[in-house]
N, C-alpha and C positions, 0 to 999 in steps of 0.2 A: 686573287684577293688582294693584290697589291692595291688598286682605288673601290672601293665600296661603292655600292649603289645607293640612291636615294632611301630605298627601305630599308637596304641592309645596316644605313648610319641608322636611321632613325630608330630603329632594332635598338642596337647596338647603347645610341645615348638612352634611351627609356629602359634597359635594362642595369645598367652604372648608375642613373638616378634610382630608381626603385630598390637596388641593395645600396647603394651609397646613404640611406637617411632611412633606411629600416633598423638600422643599430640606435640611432636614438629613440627613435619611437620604441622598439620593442625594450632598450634597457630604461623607459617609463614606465613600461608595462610590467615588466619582472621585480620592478617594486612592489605591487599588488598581485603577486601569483608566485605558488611555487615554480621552477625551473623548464621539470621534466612534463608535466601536466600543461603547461603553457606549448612546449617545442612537438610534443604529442597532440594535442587537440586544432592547435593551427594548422597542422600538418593535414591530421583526418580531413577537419571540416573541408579543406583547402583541395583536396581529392575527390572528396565526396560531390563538391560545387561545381569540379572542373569535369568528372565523369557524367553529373546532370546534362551536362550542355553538351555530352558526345552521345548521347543516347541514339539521336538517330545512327548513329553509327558504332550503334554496340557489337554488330559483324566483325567487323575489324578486330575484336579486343584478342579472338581465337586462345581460349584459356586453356584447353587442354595441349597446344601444342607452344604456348607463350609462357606459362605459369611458371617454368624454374625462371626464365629472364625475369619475367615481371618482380619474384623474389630477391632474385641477387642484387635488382636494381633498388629496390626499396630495402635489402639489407645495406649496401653501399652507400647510396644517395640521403634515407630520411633516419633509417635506424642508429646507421656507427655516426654519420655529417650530426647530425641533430644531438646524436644523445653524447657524445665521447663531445660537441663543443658545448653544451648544456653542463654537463659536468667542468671539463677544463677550466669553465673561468672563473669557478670556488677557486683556484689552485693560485692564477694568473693575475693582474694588472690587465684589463680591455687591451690596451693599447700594446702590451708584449703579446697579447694572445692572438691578438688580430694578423700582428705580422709573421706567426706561426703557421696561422691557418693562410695568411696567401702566400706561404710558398707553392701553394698549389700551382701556380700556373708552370714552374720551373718542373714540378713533378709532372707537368700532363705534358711540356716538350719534351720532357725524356721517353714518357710513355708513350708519347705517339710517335718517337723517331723506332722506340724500339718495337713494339705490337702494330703501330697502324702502319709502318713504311714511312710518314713526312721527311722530311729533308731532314737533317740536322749538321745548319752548318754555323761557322764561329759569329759571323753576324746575330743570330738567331741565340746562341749561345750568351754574347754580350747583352745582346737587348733584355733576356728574361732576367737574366744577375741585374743590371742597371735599375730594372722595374721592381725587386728584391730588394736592392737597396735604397727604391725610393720610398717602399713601403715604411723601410724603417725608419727610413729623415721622417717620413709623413708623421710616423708614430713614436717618437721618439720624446716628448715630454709625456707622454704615457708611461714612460717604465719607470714605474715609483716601485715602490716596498720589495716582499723579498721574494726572490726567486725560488720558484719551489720545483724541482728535478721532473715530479710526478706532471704537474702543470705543463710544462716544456715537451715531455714526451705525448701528452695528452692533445698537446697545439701541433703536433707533429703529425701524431697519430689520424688527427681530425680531418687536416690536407692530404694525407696521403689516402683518405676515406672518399675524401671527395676528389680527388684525380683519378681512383679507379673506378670510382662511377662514372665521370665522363667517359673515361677512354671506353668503360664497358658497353653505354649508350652508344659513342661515337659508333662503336663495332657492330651492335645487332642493328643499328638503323634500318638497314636493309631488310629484315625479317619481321620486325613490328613495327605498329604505329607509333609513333614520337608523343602524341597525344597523353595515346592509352598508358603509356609507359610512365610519362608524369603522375597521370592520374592516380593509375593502382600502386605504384609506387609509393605515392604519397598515404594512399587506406591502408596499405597496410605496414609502412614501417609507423604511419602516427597510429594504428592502432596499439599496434606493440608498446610504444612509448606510453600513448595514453596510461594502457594496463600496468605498464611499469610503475608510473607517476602513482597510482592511484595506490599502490603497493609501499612506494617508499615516501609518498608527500598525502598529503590531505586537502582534501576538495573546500573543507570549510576553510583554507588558507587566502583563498582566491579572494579578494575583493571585485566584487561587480560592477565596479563606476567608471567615468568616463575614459579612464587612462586604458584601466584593462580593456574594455568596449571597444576601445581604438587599436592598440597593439592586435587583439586575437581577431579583429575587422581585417586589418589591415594585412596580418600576415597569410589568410586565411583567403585571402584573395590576388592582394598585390606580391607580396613577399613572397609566397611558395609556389601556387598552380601559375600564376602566369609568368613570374619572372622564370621561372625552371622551364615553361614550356617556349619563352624567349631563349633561353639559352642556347637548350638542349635543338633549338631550332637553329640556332647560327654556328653549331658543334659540326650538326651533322650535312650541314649547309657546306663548309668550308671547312680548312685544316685546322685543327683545336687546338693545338698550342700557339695559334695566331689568334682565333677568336679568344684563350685564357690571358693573354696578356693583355687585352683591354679592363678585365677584372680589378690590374693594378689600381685602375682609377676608383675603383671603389671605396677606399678606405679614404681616398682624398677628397669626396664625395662627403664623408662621413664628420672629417674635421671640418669641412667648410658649413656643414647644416652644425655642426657645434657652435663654431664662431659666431653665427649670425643668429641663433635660437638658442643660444646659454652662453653668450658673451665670452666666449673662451678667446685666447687672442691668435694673431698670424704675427708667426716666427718665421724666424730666418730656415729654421729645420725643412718649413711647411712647404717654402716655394722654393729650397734644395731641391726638395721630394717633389715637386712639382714639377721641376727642369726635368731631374732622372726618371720619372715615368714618362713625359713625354717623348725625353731619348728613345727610352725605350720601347715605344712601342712601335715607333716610327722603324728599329732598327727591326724586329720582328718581321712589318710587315715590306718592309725594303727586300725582301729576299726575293719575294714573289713575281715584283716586279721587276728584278735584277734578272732571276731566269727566264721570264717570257722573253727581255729583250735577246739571251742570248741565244732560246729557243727561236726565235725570228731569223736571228744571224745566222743560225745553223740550217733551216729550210729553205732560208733564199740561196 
């Protein structure tokens, strides 16, 4: 996985675009809708759209011998991911909480050096910390007001929710469809949620106009079933704490559709964090291709 293929970039860019500018769309949309009811119903419908269009191949789904995966995946992936960052950012500043939740990718290289077997070497190690600390240059006129303990544990809590959902996807790949797994995952943690929301928030809260239209459109298609079925497709594709570290660009993704769509401006911070994610990805995926050659040296 050292050079990507034609699909697998193109993968790759339309999945950093598609979460890179769903934070502003969707923090338009949470203006007009409670939190939990909003992270709950994109989720359902977003499941419900993506298991429509696997119908022919409802075979595959195999529920009686899949069903506890298909749970842990949607307690993992949409239940604790959604609802513990759903909450967290009452707590947070956007922009602290964001670089909270991508420590993930540094959690999923540890978790795949230690449960999947991947390599774990000091390269690989510098590259995730670099891409860490670009998140923070990236995000760094984000951190206004006050820091609250609960928040922090919450932004922690979130990433390490969604690192052991990948690594847990990366692992049954082999045993279920990658599809089905998006799919029922997404029905039933956003049904949970839904019921949740509908328990602690109120439905007459929602405004029904263009902005909501757009946000629960958008995530409900682009944001959840198909970027997760991107993902989870380039996870199990290749080694995951290579394909988590292109994630970094996500947030940089996020500031740039700011600047240009809510005139926010480019700091010095923006294109620090710019250089240090690019380091590091580059340093990430430098191993891969460091071993083939030495793999080569060593057969001839």
């Amino acid at each position: 996985m050292g050079r990507f293929s034609i699909k697998t970039t193109i993968a790759i860019a339309s999945l950093v675009f598609i979460w890179g500018i769903s934070w502003s769309i969707y923090k338009m949309a949470l203006a007009y809708t409670p939190p939990i009811l909003f992270a709950g119903m994109r989720s359902l419908i977003g499941g419900v759209l993506l298991a429509l269009c696997l119908m022919p191949k409802w075979k595959k789904i195999k529920w009686r011998e899949n069903w506890p995966k298909y749970s842990i995946s949607a307690v993992l992936n949409t239940l604790l991911f959604y609802g513990i960052q759903t909450v967290g950012l009452n707590y947070l500043p956007g922009g602290l909480f964001s670089v909270l939740v991508y420590f993930q990718p540094i959690l999923i290289g540890l978790l795949a050096w230690m449960w999947l077997g991947e390599r774990m070497t000091w390269i690989k190690i510098t590259g995730l910390t670099l891409g860490f600390l670009g998140i923070v240059s990236v995000s760094a006129d984000g951190f206004t007001g006050q820091v609250s303990t609960i928040g922090v544990i919450l932004g922690l809590l979130t990433a390490l929710a969604w690192a052991l959902g990948v690594i847990y996807v990366k692992k049954e790949s082999g045993k279920v469809d990658s599809l089905w797994m998006v799919a029922i995952q997404n029905i039933l943690g956003g049904a949970v949620l839904t019921v949740m929301g509908a328990g602690l928030e109120n439905w007459s809260d929602i405004v029904w106009n263009t902005q909501y239209l757009i946000g629960l459109g958008y995530g409900s298609t682009f944001g959840v079933p198909i970027a997760i079925a991107i993902y989870f497709g380039l996870v199990n594709a290749g080694e995951a704490s290579k394909v988590a570290a292109f994630t970094f660009l996500v947030p940089l993704i996020a500031v740039i559709t700011g600047t240009i769509f809510m005139d926010e401006p480019i700091t010095y911070t923006l294109l620090a964090g710019l250089v240090l994610i690019v380091v590091s990805i580059y340093l990430v995926n430098y191993q891969s291709k460091s071993k083939r050659i030495g793999q080569k040296a060593y057969e001839s």
